[in-house]
C-alpha positions in Angstrom: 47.0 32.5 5.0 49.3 33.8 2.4 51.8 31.4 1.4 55.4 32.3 -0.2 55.4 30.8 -3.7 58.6 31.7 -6.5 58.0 34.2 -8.7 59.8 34.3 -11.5 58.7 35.0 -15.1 59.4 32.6 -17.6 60.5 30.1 -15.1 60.8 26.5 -15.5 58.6 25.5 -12.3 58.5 21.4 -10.7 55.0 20.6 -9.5 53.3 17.5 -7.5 49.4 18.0 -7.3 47.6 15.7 -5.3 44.0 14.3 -4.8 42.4 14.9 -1.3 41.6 11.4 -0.7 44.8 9.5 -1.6 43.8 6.1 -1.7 41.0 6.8 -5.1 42.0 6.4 -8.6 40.1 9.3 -10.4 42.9 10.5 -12.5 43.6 7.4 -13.9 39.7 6.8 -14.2 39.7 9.7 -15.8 42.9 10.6 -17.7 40.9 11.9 -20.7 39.3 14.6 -18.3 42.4 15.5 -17.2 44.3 15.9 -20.9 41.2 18.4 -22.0 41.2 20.3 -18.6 45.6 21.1 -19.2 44.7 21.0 -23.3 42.3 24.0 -22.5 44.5 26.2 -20.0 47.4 26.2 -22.3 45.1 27.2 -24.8 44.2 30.1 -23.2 46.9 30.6 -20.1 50.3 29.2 -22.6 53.0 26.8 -20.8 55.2 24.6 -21.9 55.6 21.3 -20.5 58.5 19.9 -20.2 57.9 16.5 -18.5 54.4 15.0 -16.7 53.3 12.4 -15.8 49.7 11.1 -14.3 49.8 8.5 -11.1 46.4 7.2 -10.1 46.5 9.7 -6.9 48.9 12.2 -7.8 50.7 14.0 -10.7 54.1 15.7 -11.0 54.8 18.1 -14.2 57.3 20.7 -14.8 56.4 23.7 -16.9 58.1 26.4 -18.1 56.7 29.7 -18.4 56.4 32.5 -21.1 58.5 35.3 -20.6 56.5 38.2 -19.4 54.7 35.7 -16.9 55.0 34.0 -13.6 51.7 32.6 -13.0 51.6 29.4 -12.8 48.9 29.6 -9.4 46.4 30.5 -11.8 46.8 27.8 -14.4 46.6 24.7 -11.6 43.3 26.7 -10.3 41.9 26.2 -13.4 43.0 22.6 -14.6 41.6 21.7 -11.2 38.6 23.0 -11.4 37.9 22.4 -15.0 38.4 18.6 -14.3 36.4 18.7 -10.9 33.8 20.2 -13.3 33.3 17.1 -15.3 33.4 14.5 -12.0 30.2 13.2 -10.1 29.9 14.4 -7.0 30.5 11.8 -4.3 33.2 12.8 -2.5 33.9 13.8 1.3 33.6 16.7 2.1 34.4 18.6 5.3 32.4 21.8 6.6 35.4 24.1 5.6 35.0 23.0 1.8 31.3 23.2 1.9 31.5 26.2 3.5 33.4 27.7 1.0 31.5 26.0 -2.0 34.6 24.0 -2.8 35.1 20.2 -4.0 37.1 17.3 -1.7 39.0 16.2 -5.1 42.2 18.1 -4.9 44.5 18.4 -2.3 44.5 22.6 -1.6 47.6 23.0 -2.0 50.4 21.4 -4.2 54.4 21.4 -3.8 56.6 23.9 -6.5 60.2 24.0 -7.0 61.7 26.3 -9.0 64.0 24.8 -11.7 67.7 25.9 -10.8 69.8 25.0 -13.6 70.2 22.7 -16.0 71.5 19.3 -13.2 68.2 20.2 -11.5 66.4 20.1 -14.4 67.7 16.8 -15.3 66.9 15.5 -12.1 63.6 16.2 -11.4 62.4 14.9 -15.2 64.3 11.8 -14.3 62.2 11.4 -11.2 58.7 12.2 -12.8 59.7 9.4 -15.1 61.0 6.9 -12.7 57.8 7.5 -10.5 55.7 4.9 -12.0 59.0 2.3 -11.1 59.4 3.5 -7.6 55.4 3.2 -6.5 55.8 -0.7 -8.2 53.4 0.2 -10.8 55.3 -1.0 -13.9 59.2 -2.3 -13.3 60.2 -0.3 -16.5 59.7 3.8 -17.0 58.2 3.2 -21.0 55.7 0.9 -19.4 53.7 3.3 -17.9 51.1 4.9 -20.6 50.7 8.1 -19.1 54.0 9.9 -19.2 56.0 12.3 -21.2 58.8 9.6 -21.3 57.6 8.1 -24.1 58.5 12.0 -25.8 61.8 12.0 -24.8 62.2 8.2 -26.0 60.8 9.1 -29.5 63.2 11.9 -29.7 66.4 9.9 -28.8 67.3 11.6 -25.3 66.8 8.5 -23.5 66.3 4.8 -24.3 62.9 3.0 -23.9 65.0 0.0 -21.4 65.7 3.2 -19.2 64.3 3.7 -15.6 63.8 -0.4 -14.5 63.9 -2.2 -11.2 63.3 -0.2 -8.5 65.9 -1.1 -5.8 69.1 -0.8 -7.9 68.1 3.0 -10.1 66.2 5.1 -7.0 67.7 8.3 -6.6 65.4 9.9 -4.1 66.6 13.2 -2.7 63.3 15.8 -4.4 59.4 15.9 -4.8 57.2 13.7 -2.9 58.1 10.5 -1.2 
């Protein structure tokens, strides 16, 4: 099945990539694994990111793109597999994925948005790091370790008391719910 993705070179790109089996915690468990795995694809594949952050089931990130490239498919193949490298092998598996030679760790697919302008942009980093807050894992954006907030708070774009208390600050309305 061939699936209609954006395609646009140099593009600023919103992603959520999920685990297969929502309910584990490997990328928490294994955040270090995860840092090499995007530390090496950039190396060789360049992005820049422009916000992330790592849930224990889930991750959203938006990258921009170099100029002359739009290839962002290739760059998730490889963090994914480059972390699924360095995990035991214990999960389910079903006879399509063993079939195929695949691991049960990722999701197969992941959801992309191409960046509109700058609102958009905006938005969507304001709802990677309010996604901590609104899954009730800290009740303050800056509490949660594993997000490019803490960037944006060193550089003075936001304070560290933003993003708090769930019911009043949820915007909704993009990415996963």
């Amino acid at each position: 099945m061939r699936y209609r993705r954006a395609d646009v070179k140099g593009g600023t790109y919103f992603f959520t990539v999920n685990l297969a089996q929502r309910h584990l915690r490997l990328l928490l468990d294994h955040v270090e694994i995860l840092r090499e795995a995007v530390k090496t694809v950039k190396q060789r594949h360049p992005f820049h990111i422009d916000a992330f952050v790592v849930l224990p089931d889930h991750l959203h990130a938006i990258w921009t793109l170099p100029p002359d490239d739009a290839d962002f498919a290739t760059r998730w193949m490889l963090i994914k597999s480059g972390f699924s490298r360095h995990i035991a092998i214990n999960e389910r598996r079903n006879a399509s994925r063993i079939s195929k030679g695949e691991r049960g760790i990722w999701q197969r697919r992941y959801w992309e948005h191409l960046i509109r302008d700058e609102n958009d942009f905006e938005r969507h980093v304001d709802y990677i790091h309010y996604n901590p807050v609104k899954h009730g894992y800290v009740h303050r954006a800056s509490e949660w370790p594993y997000s490019s907030i803490h960037r944006y708070i060193k550089a003075g774009i936001i304070s560290d008391d933003w993003g708090g208390d769930v019911a009043s600050n949820d915007k909704g309305g993009y990415g996963e719910r």
